[in-house]
N, C-alpha and C positions, 0 to 999 in steps of 0.2 A: 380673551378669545384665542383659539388655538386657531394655528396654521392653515389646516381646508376651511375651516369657514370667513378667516380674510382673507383668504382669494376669492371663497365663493360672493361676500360679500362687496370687495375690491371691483372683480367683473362687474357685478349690479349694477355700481356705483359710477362707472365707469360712463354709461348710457343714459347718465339723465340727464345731460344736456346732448343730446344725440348729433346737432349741427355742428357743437361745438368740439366735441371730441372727432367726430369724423374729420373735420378741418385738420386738426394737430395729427390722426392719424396719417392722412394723407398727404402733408408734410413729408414724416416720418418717412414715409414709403416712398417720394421722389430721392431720399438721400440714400436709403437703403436697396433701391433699383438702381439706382447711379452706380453704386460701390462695387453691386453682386456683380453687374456687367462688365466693369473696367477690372476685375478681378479676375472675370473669365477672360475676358484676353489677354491678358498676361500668362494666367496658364494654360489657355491655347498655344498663343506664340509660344512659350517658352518650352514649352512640351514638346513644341515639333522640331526646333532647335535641336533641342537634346537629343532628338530620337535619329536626327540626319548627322550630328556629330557621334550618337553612338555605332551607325552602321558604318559611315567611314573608319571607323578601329580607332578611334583619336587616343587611347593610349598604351598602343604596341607603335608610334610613328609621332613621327618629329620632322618638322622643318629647320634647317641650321643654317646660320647666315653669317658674315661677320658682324664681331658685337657694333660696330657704327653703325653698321646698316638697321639693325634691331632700334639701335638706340635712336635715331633720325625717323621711326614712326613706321617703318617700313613692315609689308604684311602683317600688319594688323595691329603689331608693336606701339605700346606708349612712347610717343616720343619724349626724350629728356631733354631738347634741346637741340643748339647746332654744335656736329663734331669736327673736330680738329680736323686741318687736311692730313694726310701721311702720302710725301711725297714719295714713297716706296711701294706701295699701293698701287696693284693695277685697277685702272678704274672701266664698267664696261656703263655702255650706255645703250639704249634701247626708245621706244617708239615714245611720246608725247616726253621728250627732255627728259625723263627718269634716268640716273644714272647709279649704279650698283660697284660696291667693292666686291672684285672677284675673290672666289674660292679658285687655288689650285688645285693638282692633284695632288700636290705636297699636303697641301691642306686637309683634304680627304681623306688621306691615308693617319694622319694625325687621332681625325675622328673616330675611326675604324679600332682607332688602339684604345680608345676610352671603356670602361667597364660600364658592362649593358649592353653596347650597341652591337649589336648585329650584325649589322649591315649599311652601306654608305654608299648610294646612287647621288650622282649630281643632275640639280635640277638645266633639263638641257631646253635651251629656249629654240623649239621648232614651231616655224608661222605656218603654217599649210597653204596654200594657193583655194584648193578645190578638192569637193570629194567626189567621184564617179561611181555611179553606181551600174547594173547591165543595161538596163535603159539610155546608155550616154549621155544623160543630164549631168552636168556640174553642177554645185551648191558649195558655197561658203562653208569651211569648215573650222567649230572653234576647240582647241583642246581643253579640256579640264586641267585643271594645274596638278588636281589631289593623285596622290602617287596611285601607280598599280598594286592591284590587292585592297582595294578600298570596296565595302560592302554597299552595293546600293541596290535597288530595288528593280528587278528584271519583271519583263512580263515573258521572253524568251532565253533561251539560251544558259549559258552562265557564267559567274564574276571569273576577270583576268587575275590568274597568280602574281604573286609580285614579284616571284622571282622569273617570271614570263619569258623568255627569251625569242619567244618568236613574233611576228607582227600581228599584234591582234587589236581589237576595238572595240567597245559598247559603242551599237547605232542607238541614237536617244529616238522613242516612238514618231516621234515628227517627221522624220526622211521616210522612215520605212516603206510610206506611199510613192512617194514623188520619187525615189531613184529606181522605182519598177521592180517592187518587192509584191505579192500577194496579201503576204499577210507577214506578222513578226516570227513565226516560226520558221517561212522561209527563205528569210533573213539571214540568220545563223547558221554558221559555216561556208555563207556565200562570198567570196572577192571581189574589191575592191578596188580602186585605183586612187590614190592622194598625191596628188599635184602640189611642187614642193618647189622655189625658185633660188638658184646662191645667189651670192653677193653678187658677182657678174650676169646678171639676170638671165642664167641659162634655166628652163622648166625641166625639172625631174619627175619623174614620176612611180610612184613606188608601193608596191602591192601590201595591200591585208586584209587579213580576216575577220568577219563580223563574229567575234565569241557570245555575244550576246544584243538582247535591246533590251534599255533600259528605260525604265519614268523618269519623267522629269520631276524634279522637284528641288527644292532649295541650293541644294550643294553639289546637284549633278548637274548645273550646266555645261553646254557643252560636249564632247565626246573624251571618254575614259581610255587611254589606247595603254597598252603593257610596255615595259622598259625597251623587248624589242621593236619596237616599231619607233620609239620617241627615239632609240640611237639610229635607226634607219632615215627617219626624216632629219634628224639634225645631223648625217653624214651625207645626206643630200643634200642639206643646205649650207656646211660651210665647205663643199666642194671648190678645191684648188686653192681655203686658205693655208697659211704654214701651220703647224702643229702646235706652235706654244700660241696660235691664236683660238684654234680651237676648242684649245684646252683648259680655258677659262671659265668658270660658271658663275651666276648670283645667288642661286644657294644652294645646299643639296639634302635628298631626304634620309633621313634615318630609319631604320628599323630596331624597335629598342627588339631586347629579352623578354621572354615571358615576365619572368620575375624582379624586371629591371625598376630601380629605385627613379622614378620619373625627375625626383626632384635634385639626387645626387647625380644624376647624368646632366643637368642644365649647370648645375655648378660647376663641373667637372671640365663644359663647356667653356663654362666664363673664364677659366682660371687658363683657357687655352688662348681666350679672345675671342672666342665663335658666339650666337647665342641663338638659344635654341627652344621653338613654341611648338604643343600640339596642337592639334587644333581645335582642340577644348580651347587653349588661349588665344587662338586665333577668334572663335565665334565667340568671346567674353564680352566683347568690345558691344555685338548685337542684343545680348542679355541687356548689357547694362543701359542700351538706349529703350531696349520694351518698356525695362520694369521704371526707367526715368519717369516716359509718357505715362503708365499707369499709376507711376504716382501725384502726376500734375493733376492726372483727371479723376481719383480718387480725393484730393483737397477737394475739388468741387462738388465732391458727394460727401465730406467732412462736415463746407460750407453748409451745405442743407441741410445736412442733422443737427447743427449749430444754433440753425435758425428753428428749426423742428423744436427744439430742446426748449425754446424760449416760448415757443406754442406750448409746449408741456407746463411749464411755469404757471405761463398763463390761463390755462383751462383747471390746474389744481388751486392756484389761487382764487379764481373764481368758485370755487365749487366750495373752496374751503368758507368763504362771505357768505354764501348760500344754503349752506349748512350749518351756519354757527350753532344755533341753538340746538340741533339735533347731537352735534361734538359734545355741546354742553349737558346735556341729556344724560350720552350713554357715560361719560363720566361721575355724574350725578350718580348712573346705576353701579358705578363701581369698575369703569373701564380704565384702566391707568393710562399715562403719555405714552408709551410703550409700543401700546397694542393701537392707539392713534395712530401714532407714526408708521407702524408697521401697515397701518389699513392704506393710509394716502401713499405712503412708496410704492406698496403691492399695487395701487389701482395706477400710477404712472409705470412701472415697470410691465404691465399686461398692454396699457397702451403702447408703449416702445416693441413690446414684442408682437403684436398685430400689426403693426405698422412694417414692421423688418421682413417679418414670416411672408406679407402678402407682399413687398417687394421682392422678394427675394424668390420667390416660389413664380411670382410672373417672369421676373429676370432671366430665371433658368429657363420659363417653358419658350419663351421671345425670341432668348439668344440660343438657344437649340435649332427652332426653327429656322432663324437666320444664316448659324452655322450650317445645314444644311443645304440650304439653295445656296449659300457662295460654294460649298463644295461640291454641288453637282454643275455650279455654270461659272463662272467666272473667276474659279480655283481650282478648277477640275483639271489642271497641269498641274498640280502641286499633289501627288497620290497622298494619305495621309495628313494632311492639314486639315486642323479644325478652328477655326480661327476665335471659336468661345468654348472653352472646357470649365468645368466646374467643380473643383474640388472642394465634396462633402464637407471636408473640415474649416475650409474657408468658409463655406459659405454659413456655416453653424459661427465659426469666430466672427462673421459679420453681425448677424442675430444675436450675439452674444453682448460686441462692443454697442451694439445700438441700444440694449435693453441695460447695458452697466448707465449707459450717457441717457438714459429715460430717468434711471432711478436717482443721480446725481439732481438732475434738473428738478426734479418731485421734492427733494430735499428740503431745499425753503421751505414750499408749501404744507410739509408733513411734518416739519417745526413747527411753525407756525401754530400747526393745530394742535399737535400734543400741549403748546405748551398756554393754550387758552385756558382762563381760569371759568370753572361748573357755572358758575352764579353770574359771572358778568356774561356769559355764552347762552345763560337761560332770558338773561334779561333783554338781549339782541333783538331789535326789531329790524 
């Protein structure tokens, strides 16, 4: 027999016991709906990831710490363990016990000489009090940590320089109402008031301007303010300490070169003592816990094609009992083990892929839908999140591994029958 007509034949065959293959079909199709879906979220999340670490610039910028600090787990760091004290070491401390090995400005300047880098701001820790807007409301204000010059997503205005020097801010969409704005356009360019307290609890207060409003979404919590304004709030808040107190930081950010070798600059780092993440390796840590979950709950879409596989067994063994004499027949007419075999693989391998295709083709239209209303209600802060995306070729290599693990399971039973002998298969009652 050639090729299209054991298919065409395989399909026939496939339907005569109609209960029974629909059973193992429908198997099929709960492990194959499992898999598509736990596959789209994965690269939903991982996509949106990607897309909020690539507008932050994450690789013209670096975070740089000392290597303890990196090493002890810190900003997002694998920890290795616990490190040695170094009693020469100043050490700063900050709010829930966290305590940090300072960067100098000795140390700064160190980084600055490294080839690639650019540029070397120190991360300056200012708490804000309050933010005022013309209305006289106050509101809790939190800063974003990620440096100026980071690309996020405006509905007004536009992003702060990083090399900014004057006091400027992203209002995130959320205030823009309540501090007695009209709307986000007139917002932008309007001033500000940020309530700022020192260590002797005297309240500062200290002006800026709205550059832009931004969306909220994954990596812009928070407000975005420019270098001038984070030195203007942190000269207002360690007002009246001495200088070499101020002068201490827990890390500072880098500005690589265009053309700068990301991986030779962290070496370069190490061999200094500092160590240094972008924030690709900062958000690695979120990768590796999505694609963990979607791989526990891909096993349970494994588990059901497992069991699916054994319904495929089952329903070609069956068929193979029910058809002896007919095997015995067309061999009789001259059909070799061959083309046997070829027929009972072909007829498990079209049920494997009926079963995938209509999982998988429901999977996509389900989790579309779904995607949809989480992202117009109860994600609808998150611009750009899709929390089920589907990529084509994933979901073809799903169809693909399910109809290889059909043809596997058919196995047995397409032995079996190739290798029944004409005479004992005619004489089958």
């Amino acid at each position: 027999m050639k090729l299209p007509e054991i298919l065409r034949t395989a399909v026939g065959n496939a339907f005569r016991s109609k209960v029974r293959t629909t059973l193992t079909i429908l198997a099929i199709f709960v492990g194959a709906f499992t898999l598509t879906l736990t596959n789209g979220v994965g690269t939903g999340v991982t996509n949106y990831i990607d897309s909020q670490v690539a507008s932050f610039g994450d690789t013209d910028s670096m975070l740089i710490t000392q290597a303890s600090l990196a090493e002890s787990g810190a900003f997002g760091a694998a920890a290795s363990g616990p490190v040695e004290f170094d009693p020469d070491q100043v050490q700063l401390a900050s709010g829930m016990g966290a305590q940090f090995e300072a960067l100098s400005d000795a140390d700064l300047d160190t980084m600055r000489a490294i080839t690639g880098v650019e540029s070397v701001e120190p991360l300056l820790m200012a708490t804000p009090d309050f933010i005022k807007g013309p209305n006289g409301r106050m509101f809790v204000m939190t800063l974003n940590p990620s440096p100026a010059g980071a690309s996020v997503a405006l509905t007004a205005g536009s992003t702060i320089a990083a090399s900014e020097t004057a006091s400027q801010l992203l209002l995130p969409t959320s205030y823009v109402e309540p501090m007695g704005f009209a709307s986000d356009a007139e917002a932008v360019g309007a001033t500000v008031l940020i309530g700022v307290s020192d260590v002797f609890g005297k309240r500062h207060e200290v002006e800026a301007v709205v550059a832009g409003v931004q969306e909220d979404s994954l990596l812009a919590f928070g407000m975005l303010v420019s270098q001038g304004l984070t030195v203007d709030l942190y000269r207002a808040q360690t007002t009246g300490l001495p200088d070499f107190v101020a002068s201490i930081y827990p890390a500072a950010t880098a500005r690589l070169a265009a053309n700068a070798n990301v991986n030779a600059v962290k070496a370069e780092l190490e061999e200094a003592g500092f160590a240094g993440q972008t924030l690709a390796d900062q958000m690695g840590s979120i990768n590796a816990v999505v694609n963990g979950i979607v791989g526990v709950l891909n096993a349970f879409a494994v588990i059901a094609l497992i069991a699916a596989g054994f319904g495929i067994v089952n329903t070609l063994l069956m068929s193979v009992q029910e058809r002896t004499r007919e095997i015995g027949l067309m061999k009789a007419m001259g059909m070799g083990g061959r083309s046997i075999f070829a027929l009972f693989s072909a007829e498990a391998v079209f049920i494997g892929f009926l079963g995938s295709a209509i999982g998988s083709v429901i999977a996509i239209a389900l989790g579309s839908v779904i995607s949809s209303v989480l992202a117009a209600g109860p994600l609808s802060d998150l611009a750009g999140l899709r929390v089920l995306e589907f990529d084509p070729l994933t979901v073809v290599g799903v169809i693909a591994v399910v109809m290889l693990l059909a043809f596997l399971s058919g196995t047995l039973p397409a032995a079996r029958a190739a290798r029944l002998d004409p005479i004992d298969a005619l004489r089958y009652e």
